[in-house]
Backbone as XML, in Angstrom:
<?xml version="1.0"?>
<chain id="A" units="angstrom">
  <residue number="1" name="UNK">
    <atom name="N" x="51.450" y="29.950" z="31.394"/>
    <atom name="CA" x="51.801" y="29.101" z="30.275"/>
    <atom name="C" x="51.251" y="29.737" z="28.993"/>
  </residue>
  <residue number="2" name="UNK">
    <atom name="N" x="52.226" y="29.920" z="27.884"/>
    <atom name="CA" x="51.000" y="30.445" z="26.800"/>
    <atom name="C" x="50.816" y="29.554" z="25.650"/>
  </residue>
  <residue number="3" name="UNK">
    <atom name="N" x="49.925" y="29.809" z="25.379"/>
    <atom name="CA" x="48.979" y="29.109" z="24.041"/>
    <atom name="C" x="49.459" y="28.282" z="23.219"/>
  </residue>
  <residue number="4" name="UNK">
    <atom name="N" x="50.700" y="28.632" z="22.975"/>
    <atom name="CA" x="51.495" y="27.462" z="22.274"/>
    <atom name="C" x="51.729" y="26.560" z="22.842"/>
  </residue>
  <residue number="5" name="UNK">
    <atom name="N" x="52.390" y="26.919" z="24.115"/>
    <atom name="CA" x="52.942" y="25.371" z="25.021"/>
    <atom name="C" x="51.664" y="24.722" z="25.469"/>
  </residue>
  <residue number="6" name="UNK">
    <atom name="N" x="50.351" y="25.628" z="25.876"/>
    <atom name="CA" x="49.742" y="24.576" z="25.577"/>
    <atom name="C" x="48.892" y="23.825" z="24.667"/>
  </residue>
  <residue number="7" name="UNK">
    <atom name="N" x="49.299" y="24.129" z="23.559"/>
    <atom name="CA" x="48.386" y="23.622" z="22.702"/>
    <atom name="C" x="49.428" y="22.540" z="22.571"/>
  </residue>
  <residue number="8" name="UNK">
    <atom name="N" x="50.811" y="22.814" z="22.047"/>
    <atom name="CA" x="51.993" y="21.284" z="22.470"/>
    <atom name="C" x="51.238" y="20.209" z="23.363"/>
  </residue>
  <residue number="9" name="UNK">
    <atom name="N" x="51.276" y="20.726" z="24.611"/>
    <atom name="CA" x="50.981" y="19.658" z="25.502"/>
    <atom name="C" x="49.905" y="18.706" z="25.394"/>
  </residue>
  <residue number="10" name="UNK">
    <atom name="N" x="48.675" y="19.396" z="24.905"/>
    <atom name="CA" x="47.257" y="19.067" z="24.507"/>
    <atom name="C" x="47.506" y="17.888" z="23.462"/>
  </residue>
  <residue number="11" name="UNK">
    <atom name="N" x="48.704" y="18.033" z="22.633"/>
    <atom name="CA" x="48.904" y="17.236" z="21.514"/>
    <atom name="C" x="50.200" y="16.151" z="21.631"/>
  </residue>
  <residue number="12" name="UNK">
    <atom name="N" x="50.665" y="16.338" z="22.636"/>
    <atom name="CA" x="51.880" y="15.665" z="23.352"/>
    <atom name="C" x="50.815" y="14.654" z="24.125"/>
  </residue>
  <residue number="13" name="UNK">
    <atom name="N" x="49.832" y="14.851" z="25.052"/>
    <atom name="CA" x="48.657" y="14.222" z="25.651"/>
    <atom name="C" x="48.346" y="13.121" z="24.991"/>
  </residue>
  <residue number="14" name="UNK">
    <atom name="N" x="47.771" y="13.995" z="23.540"/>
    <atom name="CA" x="46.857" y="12.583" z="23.057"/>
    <atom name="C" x="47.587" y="11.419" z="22.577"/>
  </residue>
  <residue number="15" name="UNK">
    <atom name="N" x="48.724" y="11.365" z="22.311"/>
    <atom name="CA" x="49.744" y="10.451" z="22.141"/>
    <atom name="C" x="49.837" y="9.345" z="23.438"/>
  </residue>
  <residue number="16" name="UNK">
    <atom name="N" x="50.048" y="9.657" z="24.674"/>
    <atom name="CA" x="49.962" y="8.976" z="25.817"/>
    <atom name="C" x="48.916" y="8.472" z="26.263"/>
  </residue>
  <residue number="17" name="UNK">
    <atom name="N" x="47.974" y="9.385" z="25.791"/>
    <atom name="CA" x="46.486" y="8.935" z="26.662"/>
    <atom name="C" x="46.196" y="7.283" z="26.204"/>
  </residue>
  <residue number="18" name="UNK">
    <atom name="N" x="46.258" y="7.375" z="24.443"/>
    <atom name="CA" x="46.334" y="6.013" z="24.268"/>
    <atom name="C" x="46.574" y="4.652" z="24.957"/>
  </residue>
  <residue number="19" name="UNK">
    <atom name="N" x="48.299" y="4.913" z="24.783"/>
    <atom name="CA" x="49.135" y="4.119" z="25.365"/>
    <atom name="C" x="48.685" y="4.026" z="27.564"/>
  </residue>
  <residue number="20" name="UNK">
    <atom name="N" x="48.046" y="4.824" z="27.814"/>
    <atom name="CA" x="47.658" y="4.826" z="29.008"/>
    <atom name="C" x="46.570" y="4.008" z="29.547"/>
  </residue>
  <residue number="21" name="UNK">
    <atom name="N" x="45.273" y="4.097" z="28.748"/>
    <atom name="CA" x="44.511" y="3.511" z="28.604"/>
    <atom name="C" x="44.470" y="2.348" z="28.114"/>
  </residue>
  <residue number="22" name="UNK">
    <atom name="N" x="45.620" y="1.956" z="26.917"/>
    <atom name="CA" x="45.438" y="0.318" z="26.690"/>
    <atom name="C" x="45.972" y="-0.289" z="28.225"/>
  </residue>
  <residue number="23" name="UNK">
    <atom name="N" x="47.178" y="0.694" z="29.033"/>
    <atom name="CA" x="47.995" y="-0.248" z="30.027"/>
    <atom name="C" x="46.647" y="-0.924" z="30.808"/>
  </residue>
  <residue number="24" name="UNK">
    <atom name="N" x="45.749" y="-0.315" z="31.023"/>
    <atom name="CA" x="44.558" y="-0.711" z="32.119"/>
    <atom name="C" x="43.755" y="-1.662" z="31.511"/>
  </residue>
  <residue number="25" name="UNK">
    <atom name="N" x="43.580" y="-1.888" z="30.445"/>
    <atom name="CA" x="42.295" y="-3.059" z="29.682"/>
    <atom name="C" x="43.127" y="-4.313" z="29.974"/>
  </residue>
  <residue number="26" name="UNK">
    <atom name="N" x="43.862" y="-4.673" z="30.438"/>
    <atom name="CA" x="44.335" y="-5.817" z="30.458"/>
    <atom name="C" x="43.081" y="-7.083" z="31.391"/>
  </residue>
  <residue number="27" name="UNK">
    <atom name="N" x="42.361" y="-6.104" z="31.925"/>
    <atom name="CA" x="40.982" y="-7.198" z="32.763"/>
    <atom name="C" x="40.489" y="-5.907" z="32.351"/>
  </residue>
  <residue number="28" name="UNK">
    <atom name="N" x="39.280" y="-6.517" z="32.265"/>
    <atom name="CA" x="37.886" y="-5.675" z="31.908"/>
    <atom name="C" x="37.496" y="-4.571" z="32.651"/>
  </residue>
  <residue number="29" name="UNK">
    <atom name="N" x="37.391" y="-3.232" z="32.102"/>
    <atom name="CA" x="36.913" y="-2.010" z="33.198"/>
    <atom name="C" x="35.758" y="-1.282" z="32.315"/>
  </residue>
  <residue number="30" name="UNK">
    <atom name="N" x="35.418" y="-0.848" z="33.165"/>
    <atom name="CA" x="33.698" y="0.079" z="32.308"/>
    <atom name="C" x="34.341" y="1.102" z="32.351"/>
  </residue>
  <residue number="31" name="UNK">
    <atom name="N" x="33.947" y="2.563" z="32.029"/>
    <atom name="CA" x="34.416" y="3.905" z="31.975"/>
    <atom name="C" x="34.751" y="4.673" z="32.850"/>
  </residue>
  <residue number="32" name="UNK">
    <atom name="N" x="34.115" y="4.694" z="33.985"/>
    <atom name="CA" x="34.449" y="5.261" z="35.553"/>
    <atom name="C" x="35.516" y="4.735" z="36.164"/>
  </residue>
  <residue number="33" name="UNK">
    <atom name="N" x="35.595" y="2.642" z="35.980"/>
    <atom name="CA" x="36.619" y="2.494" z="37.017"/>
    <atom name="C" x="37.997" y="2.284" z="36.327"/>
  </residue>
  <residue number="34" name="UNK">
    <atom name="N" x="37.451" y="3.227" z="34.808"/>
    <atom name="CA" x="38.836" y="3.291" z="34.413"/>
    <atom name="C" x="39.884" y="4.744" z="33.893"/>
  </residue>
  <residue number="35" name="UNK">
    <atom name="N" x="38.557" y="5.637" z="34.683"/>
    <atom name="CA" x="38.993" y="7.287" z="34.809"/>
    <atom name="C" x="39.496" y="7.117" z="36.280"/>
  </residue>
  <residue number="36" name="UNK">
    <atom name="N" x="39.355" y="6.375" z="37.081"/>
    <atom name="CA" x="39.574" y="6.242" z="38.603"/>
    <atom name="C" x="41.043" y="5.484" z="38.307"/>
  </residue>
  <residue number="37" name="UNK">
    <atom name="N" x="41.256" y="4.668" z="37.755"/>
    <atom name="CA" x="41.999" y="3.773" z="37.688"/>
    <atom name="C" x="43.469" y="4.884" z="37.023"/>
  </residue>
  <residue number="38" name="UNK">
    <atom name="N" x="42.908" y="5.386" z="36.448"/>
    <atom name="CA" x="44.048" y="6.403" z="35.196"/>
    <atom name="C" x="44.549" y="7.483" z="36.259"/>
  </residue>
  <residue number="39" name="UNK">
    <atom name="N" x="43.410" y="7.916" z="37.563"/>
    <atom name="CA" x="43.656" y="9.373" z="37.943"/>
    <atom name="C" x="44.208" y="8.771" z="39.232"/>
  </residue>
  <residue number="40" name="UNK">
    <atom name="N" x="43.990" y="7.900" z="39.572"/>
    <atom name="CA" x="44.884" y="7.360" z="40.774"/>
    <atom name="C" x="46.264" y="7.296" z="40.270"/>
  </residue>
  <residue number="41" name="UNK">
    <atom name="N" x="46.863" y="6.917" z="39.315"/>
    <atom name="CA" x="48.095" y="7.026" z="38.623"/>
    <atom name="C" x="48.233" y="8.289" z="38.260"/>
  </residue>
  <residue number="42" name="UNK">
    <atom name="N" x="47.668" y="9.184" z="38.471"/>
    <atom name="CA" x="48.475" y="10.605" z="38.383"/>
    <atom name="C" x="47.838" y="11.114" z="36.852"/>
  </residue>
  <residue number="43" name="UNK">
    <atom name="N" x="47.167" y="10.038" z="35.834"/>
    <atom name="CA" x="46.718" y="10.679" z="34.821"/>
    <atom name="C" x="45.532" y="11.382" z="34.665"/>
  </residue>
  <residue number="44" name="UNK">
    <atom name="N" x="44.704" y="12.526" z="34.429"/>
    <atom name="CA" x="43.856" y="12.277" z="34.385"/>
    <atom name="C" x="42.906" y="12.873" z="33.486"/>
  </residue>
  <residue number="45" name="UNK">
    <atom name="N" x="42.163" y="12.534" z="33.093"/>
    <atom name="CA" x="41.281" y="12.365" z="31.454"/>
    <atom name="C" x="39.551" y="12.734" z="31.766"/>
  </residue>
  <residue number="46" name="UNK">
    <atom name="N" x="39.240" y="13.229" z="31.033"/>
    <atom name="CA" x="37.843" y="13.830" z="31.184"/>
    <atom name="C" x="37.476" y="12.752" z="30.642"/>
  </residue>
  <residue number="47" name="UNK">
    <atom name="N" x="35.958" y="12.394" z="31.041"/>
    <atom name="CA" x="34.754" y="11.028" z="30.074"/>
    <atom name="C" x="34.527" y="11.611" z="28.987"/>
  </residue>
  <residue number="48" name="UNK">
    <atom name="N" x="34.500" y="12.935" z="28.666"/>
    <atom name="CA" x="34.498" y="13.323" z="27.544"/>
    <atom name="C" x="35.610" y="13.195" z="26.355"/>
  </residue>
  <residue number="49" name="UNK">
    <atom name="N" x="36.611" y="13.148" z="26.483"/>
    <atom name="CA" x="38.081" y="12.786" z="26.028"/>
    <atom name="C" x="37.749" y="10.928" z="25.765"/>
  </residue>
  <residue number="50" name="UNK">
    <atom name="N" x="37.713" y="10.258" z="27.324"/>
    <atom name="CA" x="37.983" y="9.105" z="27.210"/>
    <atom name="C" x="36.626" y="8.236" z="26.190"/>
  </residue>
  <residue number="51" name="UNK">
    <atom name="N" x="35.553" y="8.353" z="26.597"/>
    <atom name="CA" x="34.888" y="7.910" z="25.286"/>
    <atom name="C" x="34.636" y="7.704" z="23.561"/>
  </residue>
  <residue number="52" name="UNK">
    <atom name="N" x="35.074" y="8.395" z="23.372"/>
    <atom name="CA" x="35.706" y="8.649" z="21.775"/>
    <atom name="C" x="37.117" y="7.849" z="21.767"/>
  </residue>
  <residue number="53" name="UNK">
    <atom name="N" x="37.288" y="7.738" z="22.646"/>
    <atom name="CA" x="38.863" y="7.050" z="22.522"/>
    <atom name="C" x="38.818" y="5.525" z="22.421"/>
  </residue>
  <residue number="54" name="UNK">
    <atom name="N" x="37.477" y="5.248" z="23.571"/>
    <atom name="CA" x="37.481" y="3.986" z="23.725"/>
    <atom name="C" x="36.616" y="3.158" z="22.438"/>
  </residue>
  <residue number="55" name="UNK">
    <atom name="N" x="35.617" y="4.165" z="21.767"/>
    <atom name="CA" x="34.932" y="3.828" z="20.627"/>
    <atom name="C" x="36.531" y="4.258" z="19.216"/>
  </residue>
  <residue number="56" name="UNK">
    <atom name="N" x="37.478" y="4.714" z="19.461"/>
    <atom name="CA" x="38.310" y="4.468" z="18.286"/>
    <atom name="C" x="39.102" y="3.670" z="18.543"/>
  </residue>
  <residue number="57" name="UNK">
    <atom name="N" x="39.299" y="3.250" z="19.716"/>
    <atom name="CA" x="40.011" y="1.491" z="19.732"/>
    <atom name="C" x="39.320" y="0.430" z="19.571"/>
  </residue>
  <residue number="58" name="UNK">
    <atom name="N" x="38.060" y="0.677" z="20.022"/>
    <atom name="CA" x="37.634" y="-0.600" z="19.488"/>
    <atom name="C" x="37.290" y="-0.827" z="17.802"/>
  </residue>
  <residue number="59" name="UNK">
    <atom name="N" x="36.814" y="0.396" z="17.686"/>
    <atom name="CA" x="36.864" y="0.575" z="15.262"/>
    <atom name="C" x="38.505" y="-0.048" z="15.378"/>
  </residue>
  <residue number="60" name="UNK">
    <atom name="N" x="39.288" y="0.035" z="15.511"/>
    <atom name="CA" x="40.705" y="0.123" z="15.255"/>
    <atom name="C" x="40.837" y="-1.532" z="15.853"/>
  </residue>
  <residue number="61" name="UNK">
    <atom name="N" x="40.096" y="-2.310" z="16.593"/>
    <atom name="CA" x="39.562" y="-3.431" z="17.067"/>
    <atom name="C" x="41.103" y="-3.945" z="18.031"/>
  </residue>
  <residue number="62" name="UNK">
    <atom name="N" x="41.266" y="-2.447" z="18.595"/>
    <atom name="CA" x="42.289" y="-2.537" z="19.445"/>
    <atom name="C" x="41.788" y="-3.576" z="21.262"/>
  </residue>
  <residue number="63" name="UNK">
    <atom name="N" x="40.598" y="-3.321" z="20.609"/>
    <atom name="CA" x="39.040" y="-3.688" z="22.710"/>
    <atom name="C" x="38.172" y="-3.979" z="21.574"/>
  </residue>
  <residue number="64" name="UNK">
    <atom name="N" x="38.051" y="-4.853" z="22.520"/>
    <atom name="CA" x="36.322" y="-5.449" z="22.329"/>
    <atom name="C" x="35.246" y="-4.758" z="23.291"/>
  </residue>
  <residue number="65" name="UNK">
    <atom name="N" x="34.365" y="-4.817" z="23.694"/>
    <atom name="CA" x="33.408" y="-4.695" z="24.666"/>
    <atom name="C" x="32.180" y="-5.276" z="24.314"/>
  </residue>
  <residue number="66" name="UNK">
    <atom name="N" x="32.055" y="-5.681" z="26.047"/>
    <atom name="CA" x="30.464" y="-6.034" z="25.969"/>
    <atom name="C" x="29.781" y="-5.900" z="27.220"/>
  </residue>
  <residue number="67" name="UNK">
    <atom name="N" x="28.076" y="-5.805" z="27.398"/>
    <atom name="CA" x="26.940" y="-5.015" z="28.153"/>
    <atom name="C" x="27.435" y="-6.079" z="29.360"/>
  </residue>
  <residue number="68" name="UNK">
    <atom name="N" x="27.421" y="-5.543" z="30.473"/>
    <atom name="CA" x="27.247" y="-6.082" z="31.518"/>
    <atom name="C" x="25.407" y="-5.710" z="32.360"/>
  </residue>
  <residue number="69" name="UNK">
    <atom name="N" x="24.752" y="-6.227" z="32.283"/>
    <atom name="CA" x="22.988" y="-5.897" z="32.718"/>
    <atom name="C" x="23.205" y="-6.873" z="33.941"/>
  </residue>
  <residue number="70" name="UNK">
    <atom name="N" x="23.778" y="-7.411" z="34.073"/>
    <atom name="CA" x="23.565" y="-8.091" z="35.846"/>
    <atom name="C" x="23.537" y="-7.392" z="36.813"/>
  </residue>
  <residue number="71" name="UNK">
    <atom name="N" x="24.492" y="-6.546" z="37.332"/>
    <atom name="CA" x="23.705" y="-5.044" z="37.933"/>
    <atom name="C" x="22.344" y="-3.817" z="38.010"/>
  </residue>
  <residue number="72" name="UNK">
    <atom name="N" x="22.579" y="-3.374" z="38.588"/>
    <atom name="CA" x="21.068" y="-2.990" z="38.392"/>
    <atom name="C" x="21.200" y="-1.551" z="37.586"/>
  </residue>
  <residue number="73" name="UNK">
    <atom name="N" x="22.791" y="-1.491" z="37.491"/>
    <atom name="CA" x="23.033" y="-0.156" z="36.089"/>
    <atom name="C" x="23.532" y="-0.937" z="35.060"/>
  </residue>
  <residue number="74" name="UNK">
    <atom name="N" x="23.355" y="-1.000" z="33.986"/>
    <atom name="CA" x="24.000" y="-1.495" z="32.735"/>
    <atom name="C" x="25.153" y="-0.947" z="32.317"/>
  </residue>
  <residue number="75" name="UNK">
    <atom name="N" x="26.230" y="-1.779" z="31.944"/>
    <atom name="CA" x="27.678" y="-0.873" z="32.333"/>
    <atom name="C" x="28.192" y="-1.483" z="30.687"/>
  </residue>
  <residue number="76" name="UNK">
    <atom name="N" x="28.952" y="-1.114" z="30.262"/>
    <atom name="CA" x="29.662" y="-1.677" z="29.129"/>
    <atom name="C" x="31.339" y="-1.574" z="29.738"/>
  </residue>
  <residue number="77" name="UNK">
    <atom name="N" x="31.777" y="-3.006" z="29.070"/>
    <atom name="CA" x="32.931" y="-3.287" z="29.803"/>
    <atom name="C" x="34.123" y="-3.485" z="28.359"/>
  </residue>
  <residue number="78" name="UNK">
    <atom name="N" x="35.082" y="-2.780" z="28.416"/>
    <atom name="CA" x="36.334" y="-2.709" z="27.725"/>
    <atom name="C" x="37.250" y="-3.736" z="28.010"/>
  </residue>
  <residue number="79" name="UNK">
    <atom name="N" x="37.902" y="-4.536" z="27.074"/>
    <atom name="CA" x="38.961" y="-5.214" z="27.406"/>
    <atom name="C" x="39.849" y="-5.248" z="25.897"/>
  </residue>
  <residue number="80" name="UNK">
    <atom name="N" x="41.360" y="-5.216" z="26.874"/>
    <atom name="CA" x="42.234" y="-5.497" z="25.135"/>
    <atom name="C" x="41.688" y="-7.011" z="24.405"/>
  </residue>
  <residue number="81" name="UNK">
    <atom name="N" x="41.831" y="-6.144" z="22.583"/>
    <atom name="CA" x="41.352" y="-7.681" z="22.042"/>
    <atom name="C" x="43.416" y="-8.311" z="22.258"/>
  </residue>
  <residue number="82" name="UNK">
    <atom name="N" x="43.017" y="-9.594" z="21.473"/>
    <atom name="CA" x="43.987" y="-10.249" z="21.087"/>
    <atom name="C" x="45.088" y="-9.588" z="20.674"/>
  </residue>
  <residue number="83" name="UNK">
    <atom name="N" x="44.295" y="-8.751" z="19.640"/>
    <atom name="CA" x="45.362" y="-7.672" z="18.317"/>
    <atom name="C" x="45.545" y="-6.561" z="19.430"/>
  </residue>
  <residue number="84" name="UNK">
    <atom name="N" x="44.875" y="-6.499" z="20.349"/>
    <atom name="CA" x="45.433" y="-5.011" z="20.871"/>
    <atom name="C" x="46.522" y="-5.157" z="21.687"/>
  </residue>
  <residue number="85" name="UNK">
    <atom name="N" x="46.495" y="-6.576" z="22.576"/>
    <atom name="CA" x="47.425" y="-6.832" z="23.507"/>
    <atom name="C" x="48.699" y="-6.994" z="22.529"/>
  </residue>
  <residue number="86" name="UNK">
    <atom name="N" x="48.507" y="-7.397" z="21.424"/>
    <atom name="CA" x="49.544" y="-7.131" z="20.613"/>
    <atom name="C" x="50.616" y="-5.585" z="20.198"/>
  </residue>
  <residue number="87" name="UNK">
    <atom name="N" x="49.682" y="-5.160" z="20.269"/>
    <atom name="CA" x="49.999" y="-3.694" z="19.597"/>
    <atom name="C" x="50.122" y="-2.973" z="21.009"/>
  </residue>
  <residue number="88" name="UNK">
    <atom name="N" x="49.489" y="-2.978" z="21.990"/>
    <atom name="CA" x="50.394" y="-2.903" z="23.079"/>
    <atom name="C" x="51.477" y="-2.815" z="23.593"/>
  </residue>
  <residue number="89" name="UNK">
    <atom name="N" x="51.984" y="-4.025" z="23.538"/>
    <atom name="CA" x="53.052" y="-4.462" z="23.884"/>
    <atom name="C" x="54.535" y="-3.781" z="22.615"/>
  </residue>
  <residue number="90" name="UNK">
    <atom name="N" x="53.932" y="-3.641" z="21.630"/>
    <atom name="CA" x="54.650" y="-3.044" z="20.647"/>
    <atom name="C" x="54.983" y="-1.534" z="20.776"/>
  </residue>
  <residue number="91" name="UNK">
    <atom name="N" x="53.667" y="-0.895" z="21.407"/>
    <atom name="CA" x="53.808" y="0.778" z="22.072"/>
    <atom name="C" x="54.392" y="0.696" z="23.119"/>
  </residue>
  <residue number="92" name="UNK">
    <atom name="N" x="54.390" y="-0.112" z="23.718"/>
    <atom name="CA" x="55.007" y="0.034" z="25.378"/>
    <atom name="C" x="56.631" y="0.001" z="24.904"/>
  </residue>
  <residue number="93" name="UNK">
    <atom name="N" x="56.721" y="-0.936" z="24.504"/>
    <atom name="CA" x="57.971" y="-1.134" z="23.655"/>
    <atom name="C" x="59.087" y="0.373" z="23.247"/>
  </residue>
  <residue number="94" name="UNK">
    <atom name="N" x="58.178" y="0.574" z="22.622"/>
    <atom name="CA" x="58.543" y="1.802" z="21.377"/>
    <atom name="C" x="58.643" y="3.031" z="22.659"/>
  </residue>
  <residue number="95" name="UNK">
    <atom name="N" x="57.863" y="3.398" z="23.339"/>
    <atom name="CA" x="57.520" y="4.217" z="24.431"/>
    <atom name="C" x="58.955" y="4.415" z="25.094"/>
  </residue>
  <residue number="96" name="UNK">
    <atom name="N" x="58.885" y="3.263" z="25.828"/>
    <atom name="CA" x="60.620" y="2.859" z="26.846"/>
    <atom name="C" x="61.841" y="3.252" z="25.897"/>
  </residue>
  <residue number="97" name="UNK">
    <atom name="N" x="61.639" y="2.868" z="24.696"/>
    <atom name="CA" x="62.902" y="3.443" z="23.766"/>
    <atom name="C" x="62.804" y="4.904" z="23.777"/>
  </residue>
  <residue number="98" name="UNK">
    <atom name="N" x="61.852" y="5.365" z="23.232"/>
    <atom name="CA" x="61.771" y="6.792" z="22.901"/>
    <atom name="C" x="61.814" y="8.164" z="24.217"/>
  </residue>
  <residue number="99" name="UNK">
    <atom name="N" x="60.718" y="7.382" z="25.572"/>
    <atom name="CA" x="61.525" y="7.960" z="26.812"/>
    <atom name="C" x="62.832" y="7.767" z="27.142"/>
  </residue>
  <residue number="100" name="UNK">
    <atom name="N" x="63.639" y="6.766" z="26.802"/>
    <atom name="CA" x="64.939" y="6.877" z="27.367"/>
    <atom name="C" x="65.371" y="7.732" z="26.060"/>
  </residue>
  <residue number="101" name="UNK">
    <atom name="N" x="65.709" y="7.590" z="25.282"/>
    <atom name="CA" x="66.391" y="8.708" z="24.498"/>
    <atom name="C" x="66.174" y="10.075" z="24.344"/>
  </residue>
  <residue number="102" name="UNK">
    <atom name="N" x="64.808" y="10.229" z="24.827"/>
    <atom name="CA" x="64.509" y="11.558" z="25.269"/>
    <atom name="C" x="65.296" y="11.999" z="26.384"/>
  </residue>
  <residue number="103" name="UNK">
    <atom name="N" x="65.140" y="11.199" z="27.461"/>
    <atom name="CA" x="65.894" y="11.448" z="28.920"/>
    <atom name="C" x="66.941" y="11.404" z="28.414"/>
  </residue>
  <residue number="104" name="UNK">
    <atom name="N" x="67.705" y="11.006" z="27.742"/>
    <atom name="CA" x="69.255" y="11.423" z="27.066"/>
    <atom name="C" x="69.646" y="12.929" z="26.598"/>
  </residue>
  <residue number="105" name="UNK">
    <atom name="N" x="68.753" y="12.968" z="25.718"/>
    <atom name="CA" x="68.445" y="14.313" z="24.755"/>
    <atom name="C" x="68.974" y="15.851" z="26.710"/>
  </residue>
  <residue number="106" name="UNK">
    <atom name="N" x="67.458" y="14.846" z="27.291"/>
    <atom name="CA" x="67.261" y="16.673" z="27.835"/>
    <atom name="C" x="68.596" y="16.435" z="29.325"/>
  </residue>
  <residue number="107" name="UNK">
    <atom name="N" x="68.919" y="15.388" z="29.718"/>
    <atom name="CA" x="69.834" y="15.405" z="30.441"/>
    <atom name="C" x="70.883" y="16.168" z="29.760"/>
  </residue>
  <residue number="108" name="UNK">
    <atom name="N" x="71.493" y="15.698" z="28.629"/>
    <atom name="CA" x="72.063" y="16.349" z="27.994"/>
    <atom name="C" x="72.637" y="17.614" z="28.029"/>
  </residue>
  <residue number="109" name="UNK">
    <atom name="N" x="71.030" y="17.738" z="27.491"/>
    <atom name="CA" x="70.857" y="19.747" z="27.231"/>
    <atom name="C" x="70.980" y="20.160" z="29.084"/>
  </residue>
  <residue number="110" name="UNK">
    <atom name="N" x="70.663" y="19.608" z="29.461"/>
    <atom name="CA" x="70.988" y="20.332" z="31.269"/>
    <atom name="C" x="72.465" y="20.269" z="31.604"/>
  </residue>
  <residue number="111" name="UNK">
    <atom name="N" x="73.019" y="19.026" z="31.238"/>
    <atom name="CA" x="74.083" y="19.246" z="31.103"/>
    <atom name="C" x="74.944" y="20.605" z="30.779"/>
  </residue>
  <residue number="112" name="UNK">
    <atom name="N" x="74.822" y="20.488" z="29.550"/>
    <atom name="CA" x="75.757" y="21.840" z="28.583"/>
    <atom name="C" x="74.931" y="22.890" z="29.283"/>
  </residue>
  <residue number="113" name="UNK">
    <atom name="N" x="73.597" y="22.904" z="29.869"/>
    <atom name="CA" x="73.349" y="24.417" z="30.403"/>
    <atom name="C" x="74.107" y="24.773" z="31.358"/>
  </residue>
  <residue number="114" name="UNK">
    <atom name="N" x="74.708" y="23.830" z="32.179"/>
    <atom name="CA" x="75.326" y="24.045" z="33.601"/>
    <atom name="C" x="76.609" y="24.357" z="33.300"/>
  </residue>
  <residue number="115" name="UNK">
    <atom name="N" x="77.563" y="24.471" z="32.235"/>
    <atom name="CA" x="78.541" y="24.291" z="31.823"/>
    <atom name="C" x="78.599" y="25.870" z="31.130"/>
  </residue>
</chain>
């Protein structure tokens, strides 16, 4: 692969990762069972990646979080706020449009290649 395509992809990524990570806050997950949760679905995201992400959704007051200490590790737990389940639902939205017209686009182009 060279350098360009992947630097594309790297930046094609961070676009989804988003939208990936809000799909899972819908019930509360801490950081592990929600790199487990992402990589069981085939995605998968370094803690290094996903932390910064989860501290710019919540500035963006996309998640709330708060300390869970009833365990005997102290965990901090993510969930969509109000506004995020909002804006959610607005990317998911936008997403389904823009994959299907993509899948138009490159069917398309496979098309006329075969031709």
């Amino acid at each position: 692969m060279t350098r360009l395509s992947q630097s594309l992809i790297t930046e094609m990524r961070r676009g989804y990762l988003t939208l990936a990570v809000l799909s899972q806050l819908s019930s509360p997950q801490y950081g592990y069972s929600l790199v487990q949760r992402l990589e069981s679905s085939g995605i998968a995201i370094d803690q290094s990646t996903l932390y910064p992400l989860l501290r710019r959704l919540e500035k963006q007051t996309l998640v709330t979080s708060t300390w869970n200490t009833t365990e005997s590790r102290p965990r901090k737990y993510y969930v969509l706020s109000t506004y995020g389940e909002k804006v959610f639902k607005e990317l998911k939205e936008e997403w389904k449009k823009t994959t299907s017209e993509l899948n138009n686009l490159l069917q398309g182009e496979e098309d006329y290649e075969s031709h």
